[in-house]
N, C-alpha and C positions, 0 to 999 in steps of 0.2 A: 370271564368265559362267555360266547357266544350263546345263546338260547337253542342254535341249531344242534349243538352239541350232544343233549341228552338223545336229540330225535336221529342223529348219526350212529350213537352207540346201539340205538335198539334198531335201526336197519340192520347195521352190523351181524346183531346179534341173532335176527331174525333169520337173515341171508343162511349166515353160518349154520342153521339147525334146517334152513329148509334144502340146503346143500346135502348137510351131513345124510338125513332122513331121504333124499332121495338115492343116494348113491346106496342105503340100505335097503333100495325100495318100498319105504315106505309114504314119501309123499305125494300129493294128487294134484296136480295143477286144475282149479275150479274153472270151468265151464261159463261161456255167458252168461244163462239161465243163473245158476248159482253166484255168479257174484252177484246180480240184482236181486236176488232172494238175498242174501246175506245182507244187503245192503237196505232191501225194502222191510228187511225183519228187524233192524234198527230203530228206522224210524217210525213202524207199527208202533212200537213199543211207547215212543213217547208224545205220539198225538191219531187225531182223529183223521187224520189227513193221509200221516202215514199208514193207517189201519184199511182206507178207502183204494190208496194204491195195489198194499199188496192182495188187497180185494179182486181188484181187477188183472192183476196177476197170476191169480189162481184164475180168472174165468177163461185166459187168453191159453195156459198150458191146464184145460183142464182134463184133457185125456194124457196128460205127462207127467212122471212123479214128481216133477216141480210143484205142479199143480196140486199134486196132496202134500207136498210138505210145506208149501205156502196156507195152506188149509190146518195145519197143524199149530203154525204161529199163529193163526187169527184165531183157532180155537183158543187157544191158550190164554191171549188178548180178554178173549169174552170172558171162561171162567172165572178169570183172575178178577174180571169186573163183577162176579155174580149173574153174570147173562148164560145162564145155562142153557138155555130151551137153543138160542143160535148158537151156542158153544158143540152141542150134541151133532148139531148137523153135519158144521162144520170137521168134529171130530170123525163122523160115519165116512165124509170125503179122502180125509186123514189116514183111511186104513186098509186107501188101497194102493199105498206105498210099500212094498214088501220088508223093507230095510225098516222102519218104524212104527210097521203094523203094530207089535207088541205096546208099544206108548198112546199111538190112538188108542188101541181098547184100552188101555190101562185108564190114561184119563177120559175118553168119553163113559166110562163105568163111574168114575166118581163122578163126572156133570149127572151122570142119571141119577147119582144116589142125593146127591144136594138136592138135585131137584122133586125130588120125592117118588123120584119110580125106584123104587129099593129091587124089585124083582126082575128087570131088566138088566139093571145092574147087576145082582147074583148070575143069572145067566152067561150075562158077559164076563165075568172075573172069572167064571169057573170054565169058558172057554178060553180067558188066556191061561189060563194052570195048564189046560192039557194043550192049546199050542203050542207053548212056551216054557215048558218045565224049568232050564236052567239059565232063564231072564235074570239081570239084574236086577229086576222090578219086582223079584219074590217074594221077599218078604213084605217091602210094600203092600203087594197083591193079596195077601194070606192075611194082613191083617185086616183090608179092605172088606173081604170078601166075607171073613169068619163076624166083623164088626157087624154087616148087611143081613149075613143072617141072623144074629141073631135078635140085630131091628125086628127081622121080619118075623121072629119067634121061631127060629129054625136051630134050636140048640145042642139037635144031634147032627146039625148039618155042618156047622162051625163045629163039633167037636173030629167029625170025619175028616174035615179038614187041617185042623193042627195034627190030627196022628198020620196023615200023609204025608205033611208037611214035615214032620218030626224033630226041628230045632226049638224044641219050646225049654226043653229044662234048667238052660244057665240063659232065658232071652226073659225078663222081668215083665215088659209087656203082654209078652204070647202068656205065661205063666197066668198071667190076671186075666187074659182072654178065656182061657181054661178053666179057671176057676168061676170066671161066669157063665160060663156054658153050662157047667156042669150045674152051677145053683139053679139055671134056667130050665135044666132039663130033670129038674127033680131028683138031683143027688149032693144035698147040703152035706155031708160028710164028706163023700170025696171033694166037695168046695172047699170045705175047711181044710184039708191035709194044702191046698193047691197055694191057701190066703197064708198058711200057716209059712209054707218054703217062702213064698214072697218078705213075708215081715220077719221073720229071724234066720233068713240065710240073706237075703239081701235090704239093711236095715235101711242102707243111703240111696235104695233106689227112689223113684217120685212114686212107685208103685205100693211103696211099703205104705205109706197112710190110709189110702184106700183099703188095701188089706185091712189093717188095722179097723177101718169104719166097718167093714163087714164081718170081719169076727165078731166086735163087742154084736152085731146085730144077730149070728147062727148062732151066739153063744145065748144069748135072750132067747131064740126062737127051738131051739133045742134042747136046751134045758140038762137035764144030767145025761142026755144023748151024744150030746157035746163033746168031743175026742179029747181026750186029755193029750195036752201039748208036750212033748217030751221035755224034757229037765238038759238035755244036750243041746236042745234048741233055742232054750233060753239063754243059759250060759253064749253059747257064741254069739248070739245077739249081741251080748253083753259087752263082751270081748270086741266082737266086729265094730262098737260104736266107739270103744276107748280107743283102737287102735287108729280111729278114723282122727280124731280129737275133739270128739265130739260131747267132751267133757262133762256136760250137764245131762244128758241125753243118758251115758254111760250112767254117771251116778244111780238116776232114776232108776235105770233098772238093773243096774246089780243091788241097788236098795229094796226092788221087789221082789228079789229072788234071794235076800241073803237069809231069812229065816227058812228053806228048802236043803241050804249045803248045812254040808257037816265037813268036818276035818279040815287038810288041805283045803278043799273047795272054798271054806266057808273063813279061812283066811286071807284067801288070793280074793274073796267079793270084798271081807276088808281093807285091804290092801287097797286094790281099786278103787273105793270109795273115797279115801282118806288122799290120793292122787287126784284122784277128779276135783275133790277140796281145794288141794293144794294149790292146784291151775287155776280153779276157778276166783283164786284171791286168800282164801284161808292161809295161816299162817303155817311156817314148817312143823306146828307143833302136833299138828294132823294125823302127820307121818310119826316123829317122835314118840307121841303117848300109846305108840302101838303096842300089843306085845305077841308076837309072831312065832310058835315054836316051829314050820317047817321052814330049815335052813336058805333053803336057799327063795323063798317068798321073805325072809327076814335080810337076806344079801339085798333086794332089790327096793326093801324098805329105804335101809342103809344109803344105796343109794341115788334112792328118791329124795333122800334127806338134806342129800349133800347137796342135789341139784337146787333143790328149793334154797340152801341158803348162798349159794351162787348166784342165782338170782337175785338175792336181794343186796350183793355185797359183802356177805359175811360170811369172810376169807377164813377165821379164825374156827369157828362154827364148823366150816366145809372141809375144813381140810381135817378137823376130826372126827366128820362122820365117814370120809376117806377110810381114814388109819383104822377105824373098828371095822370096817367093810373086809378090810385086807387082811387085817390080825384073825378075824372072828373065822372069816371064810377063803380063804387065799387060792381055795381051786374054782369058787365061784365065776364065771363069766363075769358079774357083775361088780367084783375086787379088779377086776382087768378095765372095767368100764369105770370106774372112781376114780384108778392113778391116772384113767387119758382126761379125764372130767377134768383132776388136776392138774397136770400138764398142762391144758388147756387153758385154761383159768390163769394161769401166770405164764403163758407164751403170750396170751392176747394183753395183759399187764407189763409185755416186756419184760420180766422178769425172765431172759434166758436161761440162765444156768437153773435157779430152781426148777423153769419148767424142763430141761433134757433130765434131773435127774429123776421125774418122774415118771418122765416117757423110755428112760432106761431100764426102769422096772418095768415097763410094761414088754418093750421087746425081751427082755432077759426071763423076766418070769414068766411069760407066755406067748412062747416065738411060735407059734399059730393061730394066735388070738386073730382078733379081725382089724385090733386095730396096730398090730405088731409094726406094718411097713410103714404108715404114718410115724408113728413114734420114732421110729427108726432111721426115716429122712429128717425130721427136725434135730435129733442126737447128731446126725453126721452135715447138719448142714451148719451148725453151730459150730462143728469145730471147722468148718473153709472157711467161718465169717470172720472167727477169733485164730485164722490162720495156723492154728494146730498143726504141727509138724507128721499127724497117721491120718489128717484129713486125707488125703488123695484115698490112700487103703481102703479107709470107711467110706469113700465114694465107690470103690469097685466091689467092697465090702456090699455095698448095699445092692449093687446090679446083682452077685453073682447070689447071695441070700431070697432076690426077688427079680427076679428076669423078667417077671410081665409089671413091673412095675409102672404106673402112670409118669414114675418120674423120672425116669429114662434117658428124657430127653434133655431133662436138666442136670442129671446127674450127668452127660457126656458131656454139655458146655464146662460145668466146674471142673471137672479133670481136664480138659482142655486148658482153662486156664491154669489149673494148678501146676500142669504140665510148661507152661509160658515161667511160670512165677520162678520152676526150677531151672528156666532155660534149657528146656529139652522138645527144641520147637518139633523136630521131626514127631516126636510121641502125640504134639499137642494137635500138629493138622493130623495126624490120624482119628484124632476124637472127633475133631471138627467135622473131618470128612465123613467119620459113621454117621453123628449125628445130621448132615444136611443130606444125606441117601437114605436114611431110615425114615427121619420126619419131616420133608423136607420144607414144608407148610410150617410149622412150629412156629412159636414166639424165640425161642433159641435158638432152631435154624438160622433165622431174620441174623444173630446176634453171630452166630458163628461163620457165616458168609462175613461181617465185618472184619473180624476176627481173622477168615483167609485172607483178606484182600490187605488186612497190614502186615501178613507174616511173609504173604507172598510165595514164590514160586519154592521148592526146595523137598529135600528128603520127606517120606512118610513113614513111620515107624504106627504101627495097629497092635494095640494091646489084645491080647488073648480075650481078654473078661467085654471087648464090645462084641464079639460072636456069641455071645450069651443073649442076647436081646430078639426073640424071633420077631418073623419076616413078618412082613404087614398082610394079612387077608389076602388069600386068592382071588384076583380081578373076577368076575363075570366074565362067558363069552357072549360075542356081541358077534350073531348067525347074519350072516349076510344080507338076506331076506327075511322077511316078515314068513313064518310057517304058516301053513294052510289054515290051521286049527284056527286061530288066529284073525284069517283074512276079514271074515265076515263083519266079525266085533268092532275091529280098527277102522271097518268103512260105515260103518255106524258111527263113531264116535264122529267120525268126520264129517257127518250130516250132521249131527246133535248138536257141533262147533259154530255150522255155518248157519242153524238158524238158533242159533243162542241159549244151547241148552248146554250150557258148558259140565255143572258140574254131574249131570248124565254121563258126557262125554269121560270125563274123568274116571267112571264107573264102569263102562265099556273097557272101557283101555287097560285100565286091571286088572278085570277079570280074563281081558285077551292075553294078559303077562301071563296070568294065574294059568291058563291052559296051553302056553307055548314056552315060557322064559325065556322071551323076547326084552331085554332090559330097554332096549329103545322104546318100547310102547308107555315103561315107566318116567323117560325122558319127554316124550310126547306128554302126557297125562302132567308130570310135571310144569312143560309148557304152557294146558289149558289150563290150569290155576292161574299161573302168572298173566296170563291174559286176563283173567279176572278178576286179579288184582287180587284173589286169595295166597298172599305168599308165605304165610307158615304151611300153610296145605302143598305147596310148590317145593317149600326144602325139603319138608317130610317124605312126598315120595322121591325127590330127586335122594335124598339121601338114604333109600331103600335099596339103592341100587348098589353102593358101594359103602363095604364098610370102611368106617375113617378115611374118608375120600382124602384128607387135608394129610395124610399118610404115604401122599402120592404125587410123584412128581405131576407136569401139566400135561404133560401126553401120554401119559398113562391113564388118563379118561377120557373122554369125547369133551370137545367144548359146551356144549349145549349144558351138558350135565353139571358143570364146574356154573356156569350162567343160571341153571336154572335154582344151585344150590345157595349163590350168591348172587342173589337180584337185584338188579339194577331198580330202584322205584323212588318214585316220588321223587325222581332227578332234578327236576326245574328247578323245585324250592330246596333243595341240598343246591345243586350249584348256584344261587341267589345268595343264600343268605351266607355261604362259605366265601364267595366270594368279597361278600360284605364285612364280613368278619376277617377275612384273611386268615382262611383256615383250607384244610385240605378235603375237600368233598369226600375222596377214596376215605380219609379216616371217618369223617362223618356218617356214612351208609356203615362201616365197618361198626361205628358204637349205633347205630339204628336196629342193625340186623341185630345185637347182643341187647339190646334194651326190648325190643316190644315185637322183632323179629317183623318187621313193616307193618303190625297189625294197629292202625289210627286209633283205636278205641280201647285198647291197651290199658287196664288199671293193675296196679302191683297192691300188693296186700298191704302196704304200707299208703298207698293213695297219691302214689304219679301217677302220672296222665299221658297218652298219646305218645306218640312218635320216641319224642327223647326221653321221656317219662319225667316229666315237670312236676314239682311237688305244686300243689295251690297254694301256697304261702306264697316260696320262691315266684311262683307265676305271678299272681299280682305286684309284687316287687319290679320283677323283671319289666313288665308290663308297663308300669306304672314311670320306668325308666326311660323306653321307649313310646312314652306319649299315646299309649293305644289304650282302647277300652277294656274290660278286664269281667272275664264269665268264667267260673271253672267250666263251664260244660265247652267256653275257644278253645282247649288245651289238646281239645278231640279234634279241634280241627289243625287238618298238615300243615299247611304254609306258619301258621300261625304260632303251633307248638314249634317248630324248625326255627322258627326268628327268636322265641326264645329263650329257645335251647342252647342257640350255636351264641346268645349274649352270654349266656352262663357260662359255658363252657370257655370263652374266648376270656372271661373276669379270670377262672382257674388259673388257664393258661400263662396270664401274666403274672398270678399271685407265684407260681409254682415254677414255672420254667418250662420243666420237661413235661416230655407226654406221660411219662409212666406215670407221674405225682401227679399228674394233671388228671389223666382218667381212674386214678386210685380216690381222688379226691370227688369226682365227680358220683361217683358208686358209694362210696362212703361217709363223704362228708370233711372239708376241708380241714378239721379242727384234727381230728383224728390222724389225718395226714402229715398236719404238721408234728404232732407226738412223736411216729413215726421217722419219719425223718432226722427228729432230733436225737433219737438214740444212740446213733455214732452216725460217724462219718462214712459215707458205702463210697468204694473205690470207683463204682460203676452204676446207672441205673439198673442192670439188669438182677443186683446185689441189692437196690432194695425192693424191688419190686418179688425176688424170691423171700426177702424176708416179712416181705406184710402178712400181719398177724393173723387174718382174715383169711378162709379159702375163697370165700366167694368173691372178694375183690381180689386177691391175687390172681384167682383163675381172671376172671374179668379184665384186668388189664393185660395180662398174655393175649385172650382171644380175641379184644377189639384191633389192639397193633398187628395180630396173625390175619385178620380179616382186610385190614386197612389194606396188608403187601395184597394180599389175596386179590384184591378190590382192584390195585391199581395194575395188576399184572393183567387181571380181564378186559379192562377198562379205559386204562391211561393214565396218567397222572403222574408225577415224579416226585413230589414236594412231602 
């Protein structure tokens, strides 16, 4: 493929959003003046030349707001360098732009406070509070300002200001600000109650250690003055650190508080301890030598027991601390969580039938439990695979017992086909058809468009039980124009775009959503991400706008939105190295978006890397194949993770055949794949890919091939 290619698609794509957005009214075609700002605010940014230009820029419009928003980039220039004293000037020019006023004072208030005038800077922060009350720049401003005073020892001045300001109680920062104010202003008690919410209501913030250093210091300086800390306080610390998995952390201190409980309490600090053990490497015997008399703290002993000896393999072990969980407690939640533990445990063993007949007990014994419709899709998915003659039933079975089920969409492909197997084609395009009008994005749509296209034209027959499945989310309306509320914010953002303060812009644009619900403005903000090349920040708000957009045919959303949800990036080096490979780029961006969502620097908790997410073993192998030099820290970089990535993947490909086994193996690991594979013989890929044992590669190979079609229907591509 041509080079010109990627830079076709994003005209394309660009045209299309600047089409769409004007016809909404909401685009602006830039001005001479403003394209040379835009353009001299470039190359400001990366030399001393460019900085000299837009110099003379602002001197030629300097009675023009060109003239102070060129004056706003040079500021910026300077601080960024530490040149304050010309940054300040620069900045005072900067703020007689009316549209950016609030950002010049904002930052020329920090150049003043860097550079040591703290009381100008108060001045100035407390004149943008009252010109500016509902700025994006608030909280920013509030902690500048409350920080400045109380530099300046002004710590009833910062305290007047967090109670105006009034978002401090769940914000960890402001909290600590508060709590220093108050030590500053001579009220070490109410300090402590402020260090105290910090450190045991919020244990994972970065705030909590600090706290922590100042307690052990009020606690020294106050003596038996010193407030005693409540006993509810410690406990949910306690709790808040376990549930984080913060293992060692947890022990610690349910270990300093376990001589304080009694009864119950003083159980469940047991409990917890002998868990945190377990995780931390201790044997299951932790949990075992316990002896627990509240019921259901002793159910959840039971089974932690199990899980520990799952963990290690031992099947025999697990599956009787299972059975005493069940026998002992059988109405516990946690009897309901042991038979899915089990189940589990020999579905991912392949072991089919033992695991349905555990996940039978779980839908039968507890048909509201939470894990009831899990259990209940693998029961009936077992009997389509072993072709059971009430499979069909137990597929409608399962729709009409669970109508918002996640599996909906697969449970309408298997009655589709089941419907084929009995030769009752009309019944079978009727599934077909629910299912490509309900999902129609799916990995089973994909399957069931094939599916019409060999059954062909002829009767429809619609079972009762697919009107069971409600309708996909109400679209958003999308108001013709941009509302008034609104106007101000959006032509802000559109300055902030043009002299390169993108993710400002972003911030503008949501809060103008926030006071219009205007969902174009979330499309636009979605945009200035991607222009930034921040594109997990770009799906996120693009997919604010619609719930389960992939729920939706293609013109049932704006294009832009569909583009900005699925972004085109890092094209060159996908259509390079796909080319090289002979592979399909559309699939390739489809496993990029599902691997690191474009983000370059991308590490998984297991320790891939970058783009495709390369393990460092694999990469110096790979590496080492194609003659190149070999850093874990290359794997960060695009071209380089993408070359070899798409070798790896292209070895699967041939090991494996198809793409389903191909990207099952690539998320999981080929050896596994082959196990897999060799359990029986599947009639169809789409048979084994519902049967892998795994949620997270099963999901995974549905969304990369649903993104792949996605990809090539935005984009092009047919292969």
């Amino acid at each position: 493929m041509g080079s010109a290619l990627p830079l076709a698609r994003r005209t394309v794509f660009l045209l299309a959003l600047s089409v769409w957005l004007c016809a909404a009214g909401f685009a602006q075609q830039p001005d001479a003046p403003a394209q040379e700002l835009q353009q001299l605010a470039r190359e400001a940014e990366s030399s001393s030349a460019g900085y000299a230009k837009l110099a003379a820029f602002a001197a030629r419009h300097a009675d023009h707001v060109w003239g102070a928003r060129a004056a706003l980039v040079l500021a910026l220039r300077d601080y960024a360098k530490g040149r304050y004293r010309p940054a300040r000037s620069w900045f005072q020019r900067a703020e007689r732009d009316p549209l950016l006023r609030e950002y010049a004072l904002h930052w020329g208030a920090l150049a003043a406070r860097a550079s040591g005038a703290r009381e100008p800077a108060l001045a100035q922060l407390t004149l943008l509070r009252l010109e500016y009350p509902e700025s994006v720049l608030s909280e920013s401003v509030v902690q500048a300002l409350t920080e400045t005073a109380l530099e300046l020892g002004k710590a009833r001045r910062a305290l007047e200001e967090l109670e105006a300001y009034g978002k401090v109680e769940n914000n960890p920062p402001f909290l600590l600000l508060r709590a220093r104010a108050l030590e500053k202003a001579g009220q070490p008690e109410a300090a402590v109650a402020h260090y105290v919410t910090l450190y045991y209501r919020f244990p994972l913030s970065a705030e909590a250690k600090t706290a922590s250093q100042r307690l052990r210091a009020l606690q020294a300086r106050l003596g038996k003055k010193f407030p005693a800390v409540s006993f509810a306080h410690q406990v949910a610390r306690a709790e808040a650190l376990y549930a984080a998995e913060r293992w060692r952390d947890a022990q610690r201190a349910y270990a300093g508080i376990l001589y304080r409980l009694g009864g119950e309490e003083f159980e469940r600090g047991q409990l917890r301890i002998a868990q945190c053990r377990v995780r931390l490497g201790a044997g299951p015997g932790a949990l075992a030598k316990l002896d627990l008399q509240a019921a259901e703290l002793d159910a959840e002993r039971l089974f932690g027991l199990a899980q520990a000896h799952r963990s290690r393999d031992q099947e025999s072990a697990m599956l009787d601390a299972v059975e005493q969980v069940v026998a002992r407690y059988p109405r516990s939640r946690w009897a309901e969580e042991a038979l899915f533990l089990a189940g589990n445990y020999s579905w991912a063993k392949l072991d089919r039938a033992r695991a349905v007949d555990y996940y039978r007990r779980v839908h039968s014994q507890y048909p509201a439990g939470r894990n009831a419709l899990v259990a209940h899709w693998r029961d009936t998915w077992l009997a389509y695979l072993e072709r059971k003659p009430e499979a069909a039933a137990q597929l409608e079975e399962h729709l009409r017992r669970f109508p918002r089920t996640p599996y909906a969409e697969n449970a309408l492909y298997w009655l589709g086909r089941s419907a084929e197997y009995a030769s009752n084609l009309p019944r079978a395009r009727g599934f077909y058809a629910r299912l490509v009008e309900r999902f129609p994005q799916s990995y089973f749509a994909l399957r069931a468009r094939e599916r019409q296209g060999a059954l062909g034209t002829g009767p429809v027959e619609n079972a009762q039980v697919v009107w069971l499945i409600p309708p996909a989310p109400a679209a958003p309306a999308f108001p013709e124009r941009i509302p008034e509320a609104a106007q101000e914010r959006r032509q802000r953002a559109g300055v902030l775009r043009l002299v390169g303060l993108d993710s400002y812009a972003e911030q503008e644009l949501r809060a103008a959503y926030a006071v219009s619900g205007a969902p174009q403005l979330l499309i636009e903000a979605a945009q200035v991400a991607l222009d930034a090349g921040r594109y997990a920040a770009a799906v996120a708000t693009a997919r604010s706008v619609f719930q389960r957009l992939e729920a939706r045919e293609f013109d049932q959303a704006p294009e832009p939105l569909w583009r900005a949800t699925y972004p085109l990036a890092y094209e060159a080096a996908v259509e390079k190295h796909a080319a090289r490979r002979q592979l399909d780029p559309m699939l390739l961006l489809g496993l990029i978006r599902q691997e690191s969502l474009f983000h370059r620097d991308a590490v998984s908790r297991a320790g891939a890397l970058g783009l495709m997410q390369v393990m460092p073993r694999t990469g110096r192998y790979l590496a080492r194949r194609e003659k190149l030099s070999y850093a874990r820290s290359r794997l960060l970089q695009p071209d380089y993770n993408i070359q070899l990535g798409t070798l790896y993947f292209q070895d699967l490909l041939k090991k494996f055949g198809s793409l389903e086994a191909t990207l099952a193996a690539y998320n999981a690991g080929d050896s596994r794949v082959v196990a897999w594979q060799a359990e029986r013989q599947f009639a169809e890929p789409a048979e084994f890919v519902e049967s892998i044992p795994f949620t997270e590669t099963r999901e995974y190979v549905q969304v990369v091939l649903r993104n792949a079609a996605i990809y090539r229907r935005l984009y092009g591509g047919n292969r």
